[in-house]
C-alpha positions as CSV (number, residue, x, y, z in Angstrom):
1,X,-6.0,2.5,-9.2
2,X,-6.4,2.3,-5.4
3,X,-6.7,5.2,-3.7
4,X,-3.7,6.6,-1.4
5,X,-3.6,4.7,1.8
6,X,-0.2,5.7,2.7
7,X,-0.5,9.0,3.8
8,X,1.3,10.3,7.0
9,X,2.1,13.3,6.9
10,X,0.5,14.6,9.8
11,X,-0.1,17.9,8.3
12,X,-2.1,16.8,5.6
13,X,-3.9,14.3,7.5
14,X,-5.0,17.2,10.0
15,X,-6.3,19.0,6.7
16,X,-8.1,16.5,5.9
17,X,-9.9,15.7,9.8
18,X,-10.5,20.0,9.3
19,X,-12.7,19.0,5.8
20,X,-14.1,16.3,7.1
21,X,-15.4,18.5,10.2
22,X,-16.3,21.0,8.3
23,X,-18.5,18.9,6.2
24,X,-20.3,17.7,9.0
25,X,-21.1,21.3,10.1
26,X,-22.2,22.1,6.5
27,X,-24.6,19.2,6.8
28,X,-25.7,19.5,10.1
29,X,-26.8,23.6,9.3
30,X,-28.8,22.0,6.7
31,X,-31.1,20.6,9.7
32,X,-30.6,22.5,12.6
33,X,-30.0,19.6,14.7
34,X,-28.6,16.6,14.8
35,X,-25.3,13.9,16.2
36,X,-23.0,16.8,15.1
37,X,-20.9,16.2,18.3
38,X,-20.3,12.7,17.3
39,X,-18.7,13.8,13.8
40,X,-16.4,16.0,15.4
41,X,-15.6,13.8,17.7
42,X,-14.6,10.8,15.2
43,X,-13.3,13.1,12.6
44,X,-9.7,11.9,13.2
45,X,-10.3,8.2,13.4
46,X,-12.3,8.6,9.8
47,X,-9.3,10.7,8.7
48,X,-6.7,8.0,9.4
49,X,-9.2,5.5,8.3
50,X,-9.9,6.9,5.0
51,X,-6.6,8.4,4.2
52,X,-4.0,5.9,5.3
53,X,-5.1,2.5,6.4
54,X,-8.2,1.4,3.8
55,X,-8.0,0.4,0.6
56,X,-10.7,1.7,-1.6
57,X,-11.4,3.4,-5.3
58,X,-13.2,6.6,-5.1
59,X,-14.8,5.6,-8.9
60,X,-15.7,2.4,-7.9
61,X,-17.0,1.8,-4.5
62,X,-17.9,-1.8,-4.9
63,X,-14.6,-2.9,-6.1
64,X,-14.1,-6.6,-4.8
65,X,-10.7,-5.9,-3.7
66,X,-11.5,-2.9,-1.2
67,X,-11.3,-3.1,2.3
68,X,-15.1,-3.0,4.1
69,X,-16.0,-0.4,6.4
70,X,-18.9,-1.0,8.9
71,X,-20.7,2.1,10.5
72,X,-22.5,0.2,13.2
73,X,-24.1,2.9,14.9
74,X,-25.9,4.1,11.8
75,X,-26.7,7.5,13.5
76,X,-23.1,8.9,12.9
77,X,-23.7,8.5,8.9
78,X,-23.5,12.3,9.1
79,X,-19.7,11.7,10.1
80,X,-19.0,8.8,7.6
81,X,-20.8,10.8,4.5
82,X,-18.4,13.8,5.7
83,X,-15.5,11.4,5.0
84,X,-17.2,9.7,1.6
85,X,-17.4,13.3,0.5
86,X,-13.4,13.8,1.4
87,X,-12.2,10.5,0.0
88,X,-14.4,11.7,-3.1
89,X,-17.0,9.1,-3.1
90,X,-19.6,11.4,-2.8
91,X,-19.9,14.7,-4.4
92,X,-19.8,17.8,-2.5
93,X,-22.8,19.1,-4.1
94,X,-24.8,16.6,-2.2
95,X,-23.6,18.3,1.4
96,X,-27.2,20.5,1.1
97,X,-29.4,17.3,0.3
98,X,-28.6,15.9,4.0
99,X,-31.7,14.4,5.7
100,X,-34.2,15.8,2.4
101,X,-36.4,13.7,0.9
102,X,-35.1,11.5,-2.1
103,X,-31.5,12.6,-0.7
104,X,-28.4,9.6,-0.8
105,X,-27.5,11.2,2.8
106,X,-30.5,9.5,5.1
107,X,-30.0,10.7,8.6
108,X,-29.0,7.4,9.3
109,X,-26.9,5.2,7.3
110,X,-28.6,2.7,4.4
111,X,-26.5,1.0,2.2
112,X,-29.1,0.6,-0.3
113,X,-28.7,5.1,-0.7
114,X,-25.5,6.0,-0.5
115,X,-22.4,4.7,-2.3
116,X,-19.6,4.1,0.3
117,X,-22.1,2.5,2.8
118,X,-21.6,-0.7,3.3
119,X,-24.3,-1.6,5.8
120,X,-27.5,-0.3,7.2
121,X,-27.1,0.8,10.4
122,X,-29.4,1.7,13.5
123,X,-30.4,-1.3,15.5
124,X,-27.4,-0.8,17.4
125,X,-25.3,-4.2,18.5
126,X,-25.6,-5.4,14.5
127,X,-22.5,-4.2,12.8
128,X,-19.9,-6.2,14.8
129,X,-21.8,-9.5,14.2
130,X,-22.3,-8.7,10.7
131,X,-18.6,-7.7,10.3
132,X,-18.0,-11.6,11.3
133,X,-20.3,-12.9,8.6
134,X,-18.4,-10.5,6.5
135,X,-14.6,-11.8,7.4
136,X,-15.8,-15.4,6.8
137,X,-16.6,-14.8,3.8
138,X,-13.6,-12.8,2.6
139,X,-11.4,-15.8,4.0
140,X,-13.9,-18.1,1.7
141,X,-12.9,-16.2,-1.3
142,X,-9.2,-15.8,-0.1
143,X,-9.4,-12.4,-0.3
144,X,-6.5,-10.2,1.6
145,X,-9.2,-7.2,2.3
146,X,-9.9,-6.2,6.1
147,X,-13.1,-5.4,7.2
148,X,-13.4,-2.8,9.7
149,X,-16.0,-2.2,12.1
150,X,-17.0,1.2,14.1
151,X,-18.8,1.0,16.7
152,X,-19.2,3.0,20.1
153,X,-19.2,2.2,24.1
154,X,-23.5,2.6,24.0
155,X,-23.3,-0.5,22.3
156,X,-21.3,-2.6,24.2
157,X,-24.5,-2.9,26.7
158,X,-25.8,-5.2,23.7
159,X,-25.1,-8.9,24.3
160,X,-24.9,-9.4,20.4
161,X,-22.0,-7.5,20.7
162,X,-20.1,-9.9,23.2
163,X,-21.1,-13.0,21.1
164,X,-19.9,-11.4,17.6
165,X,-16.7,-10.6,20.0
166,X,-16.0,-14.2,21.2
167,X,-17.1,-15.3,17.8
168,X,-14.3,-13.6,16.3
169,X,-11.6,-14.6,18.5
170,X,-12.8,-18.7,18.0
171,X,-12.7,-17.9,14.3
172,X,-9.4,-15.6,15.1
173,X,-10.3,-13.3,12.7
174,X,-6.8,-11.4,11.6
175,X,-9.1,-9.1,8.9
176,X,-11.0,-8.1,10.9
177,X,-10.2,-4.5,13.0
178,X,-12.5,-3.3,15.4
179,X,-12.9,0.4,16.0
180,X,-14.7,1.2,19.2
181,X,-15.1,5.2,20.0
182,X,-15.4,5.8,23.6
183,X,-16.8,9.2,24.1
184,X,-18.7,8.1,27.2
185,X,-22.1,9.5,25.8
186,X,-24.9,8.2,24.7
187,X,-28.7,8.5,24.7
188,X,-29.5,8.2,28.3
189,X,-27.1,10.0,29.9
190,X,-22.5,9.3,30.6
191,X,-22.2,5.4,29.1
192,X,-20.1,4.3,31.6
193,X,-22.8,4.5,34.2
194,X,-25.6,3.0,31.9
195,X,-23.6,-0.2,31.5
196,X,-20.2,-0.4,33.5
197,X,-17.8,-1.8,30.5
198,X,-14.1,-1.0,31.9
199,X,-11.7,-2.4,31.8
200,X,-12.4,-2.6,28.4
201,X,-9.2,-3.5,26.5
202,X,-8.9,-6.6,29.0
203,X,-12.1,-7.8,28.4
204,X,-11.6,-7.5,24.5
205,X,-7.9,-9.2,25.2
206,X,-9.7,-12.3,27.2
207,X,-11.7,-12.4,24.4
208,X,-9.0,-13.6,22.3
209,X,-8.7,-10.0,20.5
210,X,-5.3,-8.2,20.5
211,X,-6.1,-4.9,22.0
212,X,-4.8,-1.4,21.8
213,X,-6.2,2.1,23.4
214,X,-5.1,5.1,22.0
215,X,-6.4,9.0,22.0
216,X,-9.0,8.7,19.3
217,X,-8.2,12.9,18.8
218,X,-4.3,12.0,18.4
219,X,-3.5,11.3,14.5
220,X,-0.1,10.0,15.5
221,X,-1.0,7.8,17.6
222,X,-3.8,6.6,15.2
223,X,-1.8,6.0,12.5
224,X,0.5,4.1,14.4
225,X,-2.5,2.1,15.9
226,X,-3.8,1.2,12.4
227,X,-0.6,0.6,11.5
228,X,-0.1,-2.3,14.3
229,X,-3.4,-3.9,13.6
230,X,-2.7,-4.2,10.1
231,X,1.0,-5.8,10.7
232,X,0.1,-8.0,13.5
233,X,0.9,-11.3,12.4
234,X,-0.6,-13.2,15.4
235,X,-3.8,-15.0,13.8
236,X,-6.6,-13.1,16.1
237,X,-9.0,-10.3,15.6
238,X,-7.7,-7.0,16.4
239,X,-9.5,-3.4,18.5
240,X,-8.4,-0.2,18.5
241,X,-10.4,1.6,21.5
242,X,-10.8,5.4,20.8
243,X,-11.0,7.6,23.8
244,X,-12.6,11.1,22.4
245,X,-13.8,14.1,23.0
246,X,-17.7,14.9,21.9
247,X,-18.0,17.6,19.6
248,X,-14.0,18.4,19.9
249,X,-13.3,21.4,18.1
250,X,-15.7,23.5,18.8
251,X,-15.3,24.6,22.7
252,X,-19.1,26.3,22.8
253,X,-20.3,22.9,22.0
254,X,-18.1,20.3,23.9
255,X,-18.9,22.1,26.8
256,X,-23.0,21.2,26.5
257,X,-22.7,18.5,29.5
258,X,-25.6,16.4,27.2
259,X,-24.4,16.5,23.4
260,X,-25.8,13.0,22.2
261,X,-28.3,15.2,19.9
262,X,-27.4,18.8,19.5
263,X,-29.5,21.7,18.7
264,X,-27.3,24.5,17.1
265,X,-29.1,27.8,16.9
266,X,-29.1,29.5,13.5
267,X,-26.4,31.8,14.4
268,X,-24.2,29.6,15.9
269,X,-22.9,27.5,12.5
270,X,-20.8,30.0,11.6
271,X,-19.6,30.5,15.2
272,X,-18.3,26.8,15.0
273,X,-17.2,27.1,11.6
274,X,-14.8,30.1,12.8
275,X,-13.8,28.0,15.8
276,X,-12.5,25.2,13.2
277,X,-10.9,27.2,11.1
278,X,-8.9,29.1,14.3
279,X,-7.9,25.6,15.6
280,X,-6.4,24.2,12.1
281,X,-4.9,27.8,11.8
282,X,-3.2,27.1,15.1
């Protein structure tokens, strides 16, 4: 059978963004280090994601009739395996083997480890052009799946990116969904002063994309996002453009001003862990 993709209930969605942030701490202690603030960030995007748009079987990740899911930036694996472990992809058990030799949970993603994984990220600016390849083929074999693509605002400095983007709109594209998170971060410093990309939903709208921009840390408005891109009967790609907050959840920690790679002291885990579990309290 499929699993659920119909859930929205709002509380149990929010249960489910607290697991999958929790996991990501679990995994992240494991190192002492690592793109912790970017799971926290994303958790609710994954959460709607996972547990109300896609269409997947926990058994049998390589169904043919499951939707695709594209991690583009490969280095928030530590996010997506937090949601393979929710959706029960994954076991639990493996939360300790994160970033160990001979683990299925690489520090960044590789399809040919881990079940769930559908590409090999890293060499950011590759997932959207290989989400095209993807939807053609899909539409060869007149399957009804979507592909969805994840992919962040450091990218959007890559020129593969704008090709794959005008690609998809000649093509018009109506499986494929676009998930860009905007958490104006990355590597060198605030990404909207590395490579100016506003106004970004107009640019993905000339592109022949339909375009919405939602608070990626909002479940309602997520699920009603992924709902819209799913009904849309207009034959174009689609983008939903996810403004959140690094490391959101944990205040110590989304205050850092540079959180693209975090160092978490030893006796700070817990701290966080605390901080979670007060916020889904509330």
């Amino acid at each position: 059978m499929e699993a659920t993709n119909t859930v929205s209930n709002v509380t149990d969605l929010t249960e489910r963004a607290y697991n999958i942030r929790r996991h990501a701490l679990r995994m992240g202690e494991v190192q002492g280090q690592g793109y912790i603030a970017q799971a926290l960030g994303i958790a609710d995007v994954l959460t709607v994601a996972y547990f109300h748009a896609l269409r997947y079987r926990p058994e049998d990740p390589e169904w043919e009739g499951r939707d695709r899911f594209l991690l583009s930036i490969g280095h928030y694996a530590i996010a997506l395996y937090a949601a393979l472990i929710e959706a029960g992809i994954i076991p639990q058990d493996e939360l300790d083997t994160y970033g160990s030799d001979d683990s299925r949970l690489p520090m960044s993603g590789m399809a040919s480890y881990t079940p769930g994984m559908e590409i090999s990220g890293g060499s950011l600016g590759q997932g959207l052009p290989i989400a095209i390849g993807f939807c053609l083929g899909l539409k060869r074999k007149r399957s009804s799946s979507f592909v969805y693509c994840l992919f962040a605002d450091g990218e959007l400095g890559e020129g593969s990116v704008w090709e794959a983007a005008l690609s998809a709109g000649h093509w018009k594209l109506d499986n494929l969904i676009g998930i860009v998170d905007v958490n104006n971060q990355q590597a060198d410093g605030p990404s909207s002063e590395i490579t100016g990309f506003e106004p970004l939903a107009d640019k993905f709208t000339a592109f022949g994309w339909h375009a919405q921009r939602v608070n990626g840390n909002d479940i309602d408005a997520l699920v009603a996002a992924f709902d819209a891109a799913r009904a849309l009967q207009e034959p174009k790609p689609r983008v939903i453009i996810c403004d959140t907050k690094m490391a959101k959840g944990v205040d110590f920690l989304e205050a850092r001003e540079k959180s693209h790679f975090l160092r978490v002291e030893p006796d700070e885990w817990q701290k966080a862990l605390a901080l979670l579990g007060r916020g889904r309290a509330a």
